[in-house]
N, C-alpha and C positions, 0 to 999 in steps of 0.2 A: 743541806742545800737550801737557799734562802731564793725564793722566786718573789720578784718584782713585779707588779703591777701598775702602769702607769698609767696618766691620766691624759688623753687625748687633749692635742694642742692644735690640731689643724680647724682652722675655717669650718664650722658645718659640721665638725664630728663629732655625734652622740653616742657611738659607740663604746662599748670596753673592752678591752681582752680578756678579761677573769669575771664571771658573774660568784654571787654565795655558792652557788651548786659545786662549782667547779675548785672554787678553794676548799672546800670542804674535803672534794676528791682528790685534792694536793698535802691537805693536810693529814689525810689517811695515811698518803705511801712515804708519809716521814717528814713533808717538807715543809719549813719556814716559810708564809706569805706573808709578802709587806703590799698592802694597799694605797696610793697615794690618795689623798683626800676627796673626796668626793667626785672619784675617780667615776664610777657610776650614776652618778645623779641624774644625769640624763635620760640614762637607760632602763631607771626605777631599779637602783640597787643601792639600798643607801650606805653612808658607812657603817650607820651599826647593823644593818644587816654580815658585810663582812665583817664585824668582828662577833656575833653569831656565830661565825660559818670558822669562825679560828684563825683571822687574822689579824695582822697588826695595819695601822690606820694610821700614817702620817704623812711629811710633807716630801716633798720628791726628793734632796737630801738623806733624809731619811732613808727612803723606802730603797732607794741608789746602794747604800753603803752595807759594803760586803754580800750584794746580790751575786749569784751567778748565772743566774736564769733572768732575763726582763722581759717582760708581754708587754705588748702593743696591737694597738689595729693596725695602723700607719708609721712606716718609719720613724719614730722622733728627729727633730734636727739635733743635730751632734752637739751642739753648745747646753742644749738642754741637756744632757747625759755628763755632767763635773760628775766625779766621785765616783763614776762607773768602771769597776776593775777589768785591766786586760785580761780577755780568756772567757769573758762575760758572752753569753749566749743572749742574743736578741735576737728573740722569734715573734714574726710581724709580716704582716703586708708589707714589703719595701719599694714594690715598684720598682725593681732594679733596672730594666731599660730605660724607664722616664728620669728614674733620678741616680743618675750614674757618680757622679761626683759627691751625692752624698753616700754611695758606697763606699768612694777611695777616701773619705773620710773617717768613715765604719774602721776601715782595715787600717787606718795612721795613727788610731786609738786602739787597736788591738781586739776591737771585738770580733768575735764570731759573730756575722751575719745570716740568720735563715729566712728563707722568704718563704713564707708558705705559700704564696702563689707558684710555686715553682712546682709543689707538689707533685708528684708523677700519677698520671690520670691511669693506675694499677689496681686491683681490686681491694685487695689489702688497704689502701692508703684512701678509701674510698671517705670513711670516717673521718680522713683530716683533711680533707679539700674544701679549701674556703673560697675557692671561688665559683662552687659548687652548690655550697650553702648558703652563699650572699646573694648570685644571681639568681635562685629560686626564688626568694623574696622579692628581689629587681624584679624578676618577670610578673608577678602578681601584683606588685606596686604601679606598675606603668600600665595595664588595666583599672585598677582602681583612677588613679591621676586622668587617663584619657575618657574614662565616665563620669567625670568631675568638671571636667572640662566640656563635655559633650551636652548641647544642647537639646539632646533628645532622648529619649528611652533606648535604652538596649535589645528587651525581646521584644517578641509580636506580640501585641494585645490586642483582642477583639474585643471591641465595646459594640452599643447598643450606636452611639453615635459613627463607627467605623470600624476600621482594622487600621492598627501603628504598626509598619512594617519593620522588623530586627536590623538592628545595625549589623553593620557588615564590617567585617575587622581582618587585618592582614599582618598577617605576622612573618617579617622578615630575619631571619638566623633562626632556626631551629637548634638552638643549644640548652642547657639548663632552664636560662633565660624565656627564651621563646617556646620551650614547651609550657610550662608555669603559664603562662600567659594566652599560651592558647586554651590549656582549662578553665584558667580563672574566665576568661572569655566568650566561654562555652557556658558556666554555670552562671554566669551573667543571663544568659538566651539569644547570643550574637551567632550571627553566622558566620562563621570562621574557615578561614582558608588561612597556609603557609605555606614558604618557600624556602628553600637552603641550597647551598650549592653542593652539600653531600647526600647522592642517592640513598644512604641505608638511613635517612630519616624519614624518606616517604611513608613507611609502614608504620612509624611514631607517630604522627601528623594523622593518618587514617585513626590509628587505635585510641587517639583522641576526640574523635568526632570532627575532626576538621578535612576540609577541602586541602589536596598536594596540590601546587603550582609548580610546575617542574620542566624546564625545559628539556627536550627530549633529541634524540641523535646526534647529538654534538659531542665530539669530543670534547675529554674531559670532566665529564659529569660528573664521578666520583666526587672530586672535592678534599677527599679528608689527607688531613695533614697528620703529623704527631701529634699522638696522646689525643685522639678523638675530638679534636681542632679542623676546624676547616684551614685551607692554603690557598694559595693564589690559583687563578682561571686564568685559561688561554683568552686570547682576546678574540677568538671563535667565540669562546661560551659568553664574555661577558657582552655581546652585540647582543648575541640570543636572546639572551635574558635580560637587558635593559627593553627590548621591542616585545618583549612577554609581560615586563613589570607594568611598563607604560599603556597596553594595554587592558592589565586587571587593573592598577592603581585608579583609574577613574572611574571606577565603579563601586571603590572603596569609601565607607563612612571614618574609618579608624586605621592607621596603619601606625605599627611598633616596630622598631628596629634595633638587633642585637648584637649584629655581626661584630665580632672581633679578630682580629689576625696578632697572636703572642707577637712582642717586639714590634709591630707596624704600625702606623696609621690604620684607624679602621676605613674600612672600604667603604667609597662611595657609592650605595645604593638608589639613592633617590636626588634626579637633577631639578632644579628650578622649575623650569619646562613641564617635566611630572605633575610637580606639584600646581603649578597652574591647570593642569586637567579636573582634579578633585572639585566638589562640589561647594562652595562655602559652606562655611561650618564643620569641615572636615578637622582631623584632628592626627597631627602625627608625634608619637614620641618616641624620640633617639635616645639609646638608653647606651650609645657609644659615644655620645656629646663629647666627653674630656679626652676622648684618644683620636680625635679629630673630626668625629661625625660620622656618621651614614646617611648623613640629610644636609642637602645645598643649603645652607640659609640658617642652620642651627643654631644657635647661641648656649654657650657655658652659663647654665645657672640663669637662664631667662624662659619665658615664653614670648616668641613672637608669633607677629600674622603675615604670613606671607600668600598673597594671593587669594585671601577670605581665609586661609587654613592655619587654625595654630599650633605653631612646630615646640612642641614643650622640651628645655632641655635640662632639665634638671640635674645636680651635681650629686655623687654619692648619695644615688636612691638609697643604696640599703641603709643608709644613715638613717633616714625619714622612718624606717620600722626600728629604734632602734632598739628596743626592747628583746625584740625574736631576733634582730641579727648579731645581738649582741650574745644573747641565748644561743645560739648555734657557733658562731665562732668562734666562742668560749669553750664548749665543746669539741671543735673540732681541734684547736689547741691543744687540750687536755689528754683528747683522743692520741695524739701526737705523742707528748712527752712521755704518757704514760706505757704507750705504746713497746717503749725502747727503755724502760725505769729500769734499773738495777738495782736491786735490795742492797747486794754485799757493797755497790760503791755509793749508795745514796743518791744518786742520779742518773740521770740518762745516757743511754750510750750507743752512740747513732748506727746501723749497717751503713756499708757501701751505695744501695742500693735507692735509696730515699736519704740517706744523710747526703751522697755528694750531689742529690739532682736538689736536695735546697739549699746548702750552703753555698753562701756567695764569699764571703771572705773567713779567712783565718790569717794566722801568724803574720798580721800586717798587708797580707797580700789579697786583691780580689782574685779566687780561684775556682769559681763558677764558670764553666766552657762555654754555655750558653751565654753567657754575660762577657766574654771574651771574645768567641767569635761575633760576635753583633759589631766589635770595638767601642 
């Protein structure tokens, strides 16, 4: 089995799918790795480190012909893939709700598409959930970014000339994301509160040192959707808690937000209006910017100032670390294939169970339910 490894083409993407570690662990359980050229550089993986690690090092052509296996972060566009054989496994972030047409393209070339975002949030599969391992980093990154930004110190310092009172930080979605963030924001010396619309994070949010924000008696509370996702709120709850948000929000130094809804628009958490409460110099970072926002006024891949506050929207945080995220994805990958390895056929060979909740196409056709029912 020859596995491919490709060299990010998108805008902004430092990442890799295969670091040395990980081919190395490819090239133990029998298999062939083709590197495309300085597929890593980015990431600080050079090529001769993979061919160290036991792989072969050339141009995408190359690395293409007689793959069966191809890694990626992000989808490849389809033109990039000449010489890729039908039956060929591409396992990658695909984005298959945002970029659906480039799945019916996937499946008109005959590849097998896996998304590993599709992942099944099961314990077993815990090892290979990338979007688990990406937004831990996201969440620590958007603390860093928002005390970069931030024109004042984080903890309380008593000096001889005063006391510098702790920034005050709020963290909206309590998911991978938003916990990460609520520690890193804690070991900063911020005072910290959080919010979610799924009750069984309350006790997460405490065992972190932070303040719950949590609207209370309203139906609907729970929140959780499939696979430990939040779901949409009655518009009971979402009254409550915008006159809760708007409330705390202007007492806030720092608010983060995570919220994401699979296949949706992310939900609008914070209006225009809000954000005029905050105090200049406030600081908020949407780490939903590319799936629509959770912040009025956001911008893809900019910071602006809106009403003295600036709203940082940065694109593919976990790009920005991309060393560690490349490190863990790469992993989680490996985690995956090797997961399902068969010695006697030299490759992998998927259950029902995790093979059909990531496969989005085979034999020509997209055949992902998830990806069907959405239309």
């Amino acid at each position: 089995m020859k596995i491919a490894v490709l060299k990010e083409q998108a805008a902004g993407e430092r990442r890799v799918a295969a670091t040395p570690e990980t081919v190395k662990k490819f090239v133990a359980l029998g298999a062939d790795v083709a590197v495309e050229q300085s597929a890593g550089e980015a990431a600080c993986c050079s090529d001769a480190a993979y061919r160290d690690a036991g792989a072969n090092v050339g141009s995408r052509a190359d690395v293409l012909a007689g793959a069966g296996i191809v890694l990626a972060v992000q989808g490849p566009d389809p033109d990039s893939l000449n010489g890729i054989e039908p039956g060929s496994w591409l396992v990658a972030g695909l984005n298959p709700f945002g970029e659906r047409a480039r799945m019916d393209r996937y499946a008109e070339m005959g590849i097998e598409a896996l998304a590993m975002e599709f992942m099944p949030r099961i314990t077993r599969a815990q090892s290979m959930d990338i979007l688990s391992s990406q937004s831990n980093l996201s969440g620590y990154k958007a603390v860093i970014d928002a005390a970069a930004e931030y024109g004042r110190a984080f903890p309380m310092m008593m000096t001889a000339a005063g006391t510098v009172s702790a920034a005050r930080v709020f963290i909206m979605g309590v998911g991978v994301a938003g916990l990460q963030a609520i520690a890193t924001a804690r070991r900063l010396g911020a005072q910290v509160s959080a919010t979610d619309v799924r009750a069984a994070t309350k006790e997460q949010i405490q065992s972190l040192g932070a303040k719950p924000i949590f609207v209370e008696d309203v139906k609907g509370i729970e929140g959780e959707g499939t696979g430990g996702y939040a779901t949409e709120m009655s518009d009971e709850y979402k009254k409550a808690q915008a006159e809760l948000v708007s409330s705390h929000i202007a007492k806030q130094d720092i608010v983060i937000t995570t919220a994401l809804i699979p296949g949706k628009p992310a939900p609008r958490l914070i209006s225009d209006a809000q954000i005029a409460t905050m105090r200049p110099g406030g600081i908020i970072v949407d780490l939903a910017v590319e799936q629509g926002g959770n912040v009025e006024g956001a911008v893809p891949g900019e910071i602006v100032t809106v009403h003295g506050v600036k709203i940082m929207g940065h694109r593919n945080v976990p790009s920005r670390l991309a060393a560690d995220t490349s490190a863990l994805f790469a992993r989680n990958l490996f985690n995956f294939l090797s997961a399902f390895w068969d010695k006697d056929a030299g490759k992998p060979v998927l259950d029902t169970e995790i093979g059909d909740a990531v496969r989005v196409t085979k034999d020509g056709k997209v055949v992902n339910e998830r990806l069907l029912a959405a239309g």
